[in-house]
N, C-alpha and C positions, 0 to 999 in steps of 0.2 A: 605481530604488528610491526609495519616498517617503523624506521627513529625520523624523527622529523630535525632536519639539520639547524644548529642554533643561528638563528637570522640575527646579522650584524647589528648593531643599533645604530648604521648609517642607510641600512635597506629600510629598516623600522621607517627610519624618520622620510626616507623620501617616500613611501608608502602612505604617512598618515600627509604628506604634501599634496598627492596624489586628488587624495578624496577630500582633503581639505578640513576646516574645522567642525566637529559636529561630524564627520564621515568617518569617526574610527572609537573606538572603544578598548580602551587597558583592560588585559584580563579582569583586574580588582571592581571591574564597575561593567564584568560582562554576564552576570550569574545567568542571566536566563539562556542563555547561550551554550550553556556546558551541562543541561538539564537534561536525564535522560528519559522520556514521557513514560515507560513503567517503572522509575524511580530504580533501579539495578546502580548504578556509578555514576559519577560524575564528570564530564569532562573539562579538559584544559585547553590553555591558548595562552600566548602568546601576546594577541591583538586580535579585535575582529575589526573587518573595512567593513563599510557600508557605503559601496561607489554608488552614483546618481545617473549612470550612463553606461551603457556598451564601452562608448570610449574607455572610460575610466579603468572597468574590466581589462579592456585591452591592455591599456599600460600598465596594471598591477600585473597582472600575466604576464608580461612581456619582461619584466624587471625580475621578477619570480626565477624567469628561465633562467636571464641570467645571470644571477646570486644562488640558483640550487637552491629557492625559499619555499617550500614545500603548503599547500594550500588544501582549507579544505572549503566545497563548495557550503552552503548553508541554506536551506528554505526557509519551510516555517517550522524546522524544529520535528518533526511530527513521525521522523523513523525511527525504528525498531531495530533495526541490526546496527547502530553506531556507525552509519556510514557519514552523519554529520557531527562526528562528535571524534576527539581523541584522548582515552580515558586514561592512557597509560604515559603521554607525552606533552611535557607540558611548553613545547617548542612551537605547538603548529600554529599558523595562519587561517582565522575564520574568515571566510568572502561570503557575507549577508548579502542575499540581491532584493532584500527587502524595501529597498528604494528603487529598486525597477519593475515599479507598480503601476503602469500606465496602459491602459487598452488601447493599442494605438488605430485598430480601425475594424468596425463592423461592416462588414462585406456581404447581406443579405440575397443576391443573387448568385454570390458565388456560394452561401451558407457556410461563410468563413468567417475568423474574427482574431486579429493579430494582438496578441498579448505580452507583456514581458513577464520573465520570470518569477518575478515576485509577485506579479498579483493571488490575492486567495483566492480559492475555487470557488466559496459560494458567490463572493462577487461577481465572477464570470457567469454563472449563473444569473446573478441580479442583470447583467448588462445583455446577455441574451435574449431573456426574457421580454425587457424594452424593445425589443424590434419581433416580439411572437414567435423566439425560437430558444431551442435551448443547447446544450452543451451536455451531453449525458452521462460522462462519467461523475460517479456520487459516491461518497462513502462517508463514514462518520465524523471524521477530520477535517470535512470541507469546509467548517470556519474558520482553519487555519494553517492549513498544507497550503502551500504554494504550484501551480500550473508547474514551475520549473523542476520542484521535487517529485512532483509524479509522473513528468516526462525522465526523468532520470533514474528513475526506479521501476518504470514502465507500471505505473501502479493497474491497478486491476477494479476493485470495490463492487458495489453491490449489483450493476448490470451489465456484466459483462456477456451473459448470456445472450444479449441481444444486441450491441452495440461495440464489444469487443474493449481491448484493455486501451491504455491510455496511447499506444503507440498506433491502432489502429484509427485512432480519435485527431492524430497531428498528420496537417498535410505539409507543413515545411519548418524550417531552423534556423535560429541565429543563434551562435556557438563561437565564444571564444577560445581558438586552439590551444596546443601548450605554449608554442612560439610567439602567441599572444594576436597571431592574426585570426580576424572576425569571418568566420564561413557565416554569409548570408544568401539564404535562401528559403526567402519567407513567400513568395509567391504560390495561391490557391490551388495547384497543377494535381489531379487527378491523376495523370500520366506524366512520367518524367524518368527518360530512360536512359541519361547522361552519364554513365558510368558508375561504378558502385555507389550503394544511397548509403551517405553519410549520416541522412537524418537517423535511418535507424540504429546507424552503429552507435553514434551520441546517444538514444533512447535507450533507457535499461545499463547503461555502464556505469551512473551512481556517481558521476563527477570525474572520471578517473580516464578521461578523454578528453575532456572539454568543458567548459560551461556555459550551459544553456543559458541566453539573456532574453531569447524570445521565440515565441515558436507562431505556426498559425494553425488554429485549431479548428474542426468540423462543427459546424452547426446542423441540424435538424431542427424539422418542423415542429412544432409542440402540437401530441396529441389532444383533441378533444375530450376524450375522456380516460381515463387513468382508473382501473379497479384494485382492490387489493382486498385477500382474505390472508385469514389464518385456515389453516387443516391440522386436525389432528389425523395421527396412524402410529403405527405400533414401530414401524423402525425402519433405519434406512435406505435399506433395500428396498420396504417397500414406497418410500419418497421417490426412489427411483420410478419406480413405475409410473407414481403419479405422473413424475414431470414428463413420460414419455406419452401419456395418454392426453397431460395437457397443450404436449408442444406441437402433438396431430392435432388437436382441435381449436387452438390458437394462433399456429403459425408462428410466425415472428414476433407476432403481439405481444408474447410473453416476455418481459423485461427482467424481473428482479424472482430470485428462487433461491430463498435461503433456508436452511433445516437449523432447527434448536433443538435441544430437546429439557425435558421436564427439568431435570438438574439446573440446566443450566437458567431456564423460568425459574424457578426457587432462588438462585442468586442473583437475578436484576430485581427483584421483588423484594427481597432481602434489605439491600441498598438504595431502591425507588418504590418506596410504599405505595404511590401513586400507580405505579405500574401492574396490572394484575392481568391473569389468563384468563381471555374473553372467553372463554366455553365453561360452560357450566360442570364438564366432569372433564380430569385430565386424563393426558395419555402418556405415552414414553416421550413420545416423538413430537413434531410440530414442524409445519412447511408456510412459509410465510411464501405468497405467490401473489406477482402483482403484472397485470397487463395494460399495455396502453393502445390506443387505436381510434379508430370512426366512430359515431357517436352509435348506439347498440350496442356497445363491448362488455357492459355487463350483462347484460342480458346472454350474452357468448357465456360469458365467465359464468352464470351462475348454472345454465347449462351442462357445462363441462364437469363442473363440480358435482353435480346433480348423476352425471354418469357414472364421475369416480365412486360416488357412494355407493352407487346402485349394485357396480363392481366388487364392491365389498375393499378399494382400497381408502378409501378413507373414514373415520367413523362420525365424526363432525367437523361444521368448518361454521365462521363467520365472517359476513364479506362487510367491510366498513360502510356505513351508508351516508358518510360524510367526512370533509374534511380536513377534521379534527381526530373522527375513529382510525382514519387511514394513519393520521401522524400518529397516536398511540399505538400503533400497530408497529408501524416502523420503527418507534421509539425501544420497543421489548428490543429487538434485535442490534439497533446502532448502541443502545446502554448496555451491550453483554460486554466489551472488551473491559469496561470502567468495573462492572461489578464484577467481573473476574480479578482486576488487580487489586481490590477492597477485598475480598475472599480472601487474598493469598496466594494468588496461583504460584508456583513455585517455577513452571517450566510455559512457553507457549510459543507452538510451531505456526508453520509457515509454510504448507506442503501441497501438493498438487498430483490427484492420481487420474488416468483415465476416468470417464464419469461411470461408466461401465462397472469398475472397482466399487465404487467408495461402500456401499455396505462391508461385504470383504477388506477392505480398508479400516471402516471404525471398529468391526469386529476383532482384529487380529493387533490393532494398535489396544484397545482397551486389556486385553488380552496379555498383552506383550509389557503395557505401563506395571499389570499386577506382578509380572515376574520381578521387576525389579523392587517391589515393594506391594505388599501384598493388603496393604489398607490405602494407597494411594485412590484418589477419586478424579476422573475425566471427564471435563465436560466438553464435547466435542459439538461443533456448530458451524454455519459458513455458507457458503456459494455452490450450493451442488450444481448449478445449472454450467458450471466450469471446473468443478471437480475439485477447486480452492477447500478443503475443511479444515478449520483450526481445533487443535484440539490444547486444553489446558489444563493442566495436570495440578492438582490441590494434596497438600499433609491430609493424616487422617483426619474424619472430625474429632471436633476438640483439640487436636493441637496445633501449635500456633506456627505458623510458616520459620520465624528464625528459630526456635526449639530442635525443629522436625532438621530444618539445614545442619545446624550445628552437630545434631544427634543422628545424623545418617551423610558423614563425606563423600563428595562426588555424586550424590545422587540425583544432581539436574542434570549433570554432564549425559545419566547414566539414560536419564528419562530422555531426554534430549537424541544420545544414539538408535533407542528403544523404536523412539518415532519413524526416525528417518530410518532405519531399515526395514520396517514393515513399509513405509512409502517406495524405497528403492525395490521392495519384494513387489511390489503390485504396478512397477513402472512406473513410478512419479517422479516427481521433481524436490528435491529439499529444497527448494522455494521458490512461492507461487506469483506473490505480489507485493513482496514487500524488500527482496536484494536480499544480496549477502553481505553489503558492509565489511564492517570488522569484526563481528561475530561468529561470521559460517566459514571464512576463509579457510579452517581446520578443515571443515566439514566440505567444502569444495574439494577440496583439495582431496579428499579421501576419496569421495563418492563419484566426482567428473574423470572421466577418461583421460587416457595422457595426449590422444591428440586434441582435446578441447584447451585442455590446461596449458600444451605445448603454445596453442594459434592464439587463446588470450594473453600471453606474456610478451609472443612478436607481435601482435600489434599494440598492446602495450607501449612495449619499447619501438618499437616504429614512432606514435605517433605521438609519447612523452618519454624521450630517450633519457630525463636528467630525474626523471620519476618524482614530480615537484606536482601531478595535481592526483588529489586524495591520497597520498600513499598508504600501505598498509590497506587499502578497501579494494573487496573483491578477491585480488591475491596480492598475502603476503609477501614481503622480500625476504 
C-alpha cells in the first residue's frame, strides 16, 4: 500500500477553510468513516471534508496537487476491497461527497436523470419512480451506496443480466481531475464520438482518476408487471440450462437470476428466523428467477417453468403471488452476504467466469478450497445470469472463526489463492463487481498481464502525476 505523505497543518487548516464550519471532521470524531462493512480492520485519516459543491471539490483537489496531499474519495462506506478506507496509514484525507446529494434534474423524454454523487441509490429509485420510470441497477446496499461509488466501482448487482452493469447504465460525467479542473459532460448523448470517452475511463477506476460529483444516468420505463419464482434442481450446471431454456422463452424479459444453494438457505435461516425455503422438500441447489414485461408475463413465466419441469430440469419451483411473497423471496438471497458474515466466513471472493463455466467453476473451486483444508465448508451463491459467483469459505462446524485463524496461519491468504486460480483456470476475472481497492492490488498484480499493468500505471501517471488521488488503490507504488 502506497504511504500517504504527512499533510502540513497549514494545508489542514486552509482545507477545513475550504468547506467551512460543519464541512470537516478530526479523525477523533470520524469513526464511522474508518468502518470496514465485514468488520476485518479498521481504517485511518487524518480529516474527513464534506464539501457542499463541485466547486469546493474543485479547490480541495486543486490545493491537494499542489501540497502532494494525497485523498481518498468516500461514498457511502459500502466497499469491500478498502478502496474507501486506509487501514495501514494514518496520514490520509477522506473526501465524503455525501453532501453532494442533490437530483439536479429528471429528463423523462430523454429517460435521463442528473444526480450528484452522493445521493443513495434507493432514493434514485424513489425519484424515478415519481415520474413512472425507474433506474435498474439494484443490489442489497441500495439504502446506502452511493450513485458515485458504484459508478466508480463500476458496480454490477442483481440485474445485470438484462440491463447491464453500472457503466452501461451512465450516459455522461462530472469529474473532478487531479489538477483539480472539472470535466463536465453531463448531457443525455446516446452517441458522442469526440475523442477518447473519458466517462468510462473515470468508471470502474475506484477514485484514482478523478472524482465523480455527478454523472447522468439511464432511465427505463417500469414494467407492468414483474414475476419472480424460486426453482429447485440438483446443481449448477444444471441452473445452467435452466437459464438457457428460460432466456429462449423469455427473451429479454428475464431480469434478475441468481443461484443459492441449500447451505447457504440454512445460514440466512439460521440468523432470519423469519426467512424459510418456500418449497416444501429441499434440494442442493436453488435459482431465484425474476422477469419483467407486458401485462401476461406470468402467465409466460409459469409456462416456461412448466416446460423446465416437464424437461426433468427442475424438480419444484414457487412463483410469488404477491407483493410481499416476491420481497420474501428476494429477501433469502439480498440476507445471504449478512448471514454469511454472522457464520463466520473466514474468506469471500469477488470473481467472474464465462457463464458457460460456472458449474466447472463451483466444482473445481469447492474441490480446490478442500485441499487447502480439508473440513473447510463453501457456500457458493450469485448472479449466474453474468457469470458473478461468490463463493464464502467457513471453519469447520463447530469451530469458531478466530480459533480456526489463529490455529491454521495464512489460510485465507491460502483460500483466497485457491479461488482465484480455479477462476483464472476457467478464464475469469479475480473481480467481478466489486474493484480491487487495496486488497487485490497483490492479486492484480500477480494474475494481469504486464501489458495491462504496464497502460494502467501510464495513465496513471499521465493523468495523476504527483499520485495524490487514492493512492495505494488499484496498484500499489
Amino acid at each position: 500500500m502506497a504511504d500517504f505523505s504527512p499533510p502540513e497543518a497549514a494545508v489542514l487548516d486552509r482545507l477545513k477553510a475550504i468547506v467551512g464550519d460543519g464541512g470537516w471532521r478530526e479523525a477523533g470524531d470520524a469513526e464511522r468513516y474508518f468502518e470496514d462493512p465485514r468488520g476485518r480492520f479498521k481504517g485511518q485519516a487524518r480529516l474527513v471534508l464534506l464539501p457542499g459543491s463541485t466547486e469546493e471539490v474543485s479547490r480541495i483537489v486543486r490545493l491537494c496537487y499542489e501540497s502532494r496531499t494525497g485523498l481518498i474519495p468516500y461514498g457511502g462506506g459500502t466497499g469491500v476491497v478498502a478502496g474507501q478506507l486506509s487501514p495501514e496509514d494514518g496520514n490520509a484525507i477522506i473526501l465524503s461527497v455525501e453532501r453532494l446529494n442533490r437530483i439536479r434534474e429528471v429528463n423523462a423524454q430523454d429517460f435521463a436523470m442528473v444526480v450528484e454523487a452522493g445521493c443513495i441509490l434507493e432514493n434514485i429509485h424513489a425519484a424515478a419512480s415519481e415520474h413512472g420510470l425507474m433506474f435498474p441497477l439494484s443490489m442489497a446496499s441500495k439504502g446506502s451506496c452511493t450513485i458515485g461509488g458504484n459508478l466508480a466501482t463500476n458496480a454490477g448487482g442483481i440485474q445485470v443480466v438484462r440491463y447491464g452493469n453500472a457503466r452501461d447504465l451512465c450516459l455522461g460525467i462530472e469529474a473532478v481531475l487531479p489538477s483539480g479542473d472539472v470535466l463536465s459532460e453531463l448531457n443525455p448523448l446516446r452517441k458522442n464520438n469526440t475523442g477518447y470517452d473519458l466517462r468510462h475511463l473515470l468508471i470502474g477506476s475506484e477514485g484514482t482518476l478523478g472524482i465523480i460529483t455527478a454523472a447522468t444516468i439511464v432511465l427505463k420505463p417500469m414494467d407492468p408487471e414483474t414475476v419472480t419464482a424460486f426453482c429447485a434442481l440438483s446443481s449448477p450446471a444444471q441452473a445452467l440450462r435452466v437459464f438457457e431454456a428460460l432466456r429462449k422463452s423469455l427473451g429479454e424479459s428475464l431480469s434478475g437470476l441468481e443461484l443459492m444453494s441449500d447451505f447457504g438457505l440454512g445460514l440466512v435461516n439460521a440468523h432470519f428466523p423469519d426467512l424459510k425455503n418456500p418449497l416444501a422438500e429441499p434440494d442442493d441447489w436453488y435459482l431465484l428467477a425474476e422477469a419483467s414485461g407486458l401485462e401476461g408475463m406470468r402467465e409466460r413465466v409459469e409456462t416456461a417453468l412448466a416446460d423446465c419441469m416437464e424437461a426433468g430440469l427442475i424438480g419444484d419451483a414457487v412463483v410469488a403471488a404477491s407483493e410481499a411473497q416476491r420481497a420474501k423471496l428476494w429477501d433469502l438471497r439480498e440476507n445471504t452476504p449478512e448471514a454469511n458474515r454472522l457464520s463466520g466466513a473466514i474468506c469471500n471472493s469477488d470473481t467472474a467466469v464465462p457463464i458457460s463455466r460456472i458449474g466447472d467453476f463451483v466444482a473445481a473451486t469447492h474441490a480446490a478450497v478442500k485441499t487447502v483444508h480439508p473440513g473447510l465448508r463453501t457456500n457458493s451463491y450469485g448472479h449466474i445470469g453474468d457469470g458473478n459467483i461468490h463463493h464464502n469459505v467457513f471453519p469447520p462446524e463447530g469451530v469458531a472463526k478466530p480459533d480456526f485463524i489463529a490455529a491454521n496461519p495464512g489460510i485465507i491468504d491460502a483460500v483466497r489463492h485457491a479461488i482465484d486460480d480455479v477462476t483464472v483456470q476457467c478464464n475469469g476475472s479475480i473481480s467481478a463487481e466489486h474493484g480491487i481497492g487495496r486488497l487485490k492490488t497483490g492479486d492484480l498484480a500477480f494474475y494481469a498481464s504486464k501489458a495491462k499493468l504496464q497502460a494502467i500505471r501510464q495513465i496513471k501517471a499521465a493523468l495523476d502525476p504527483h499520485n495524490i488521488m487514492n493512492p495505494g488503490a488499484i496498484v500499489a507504488e
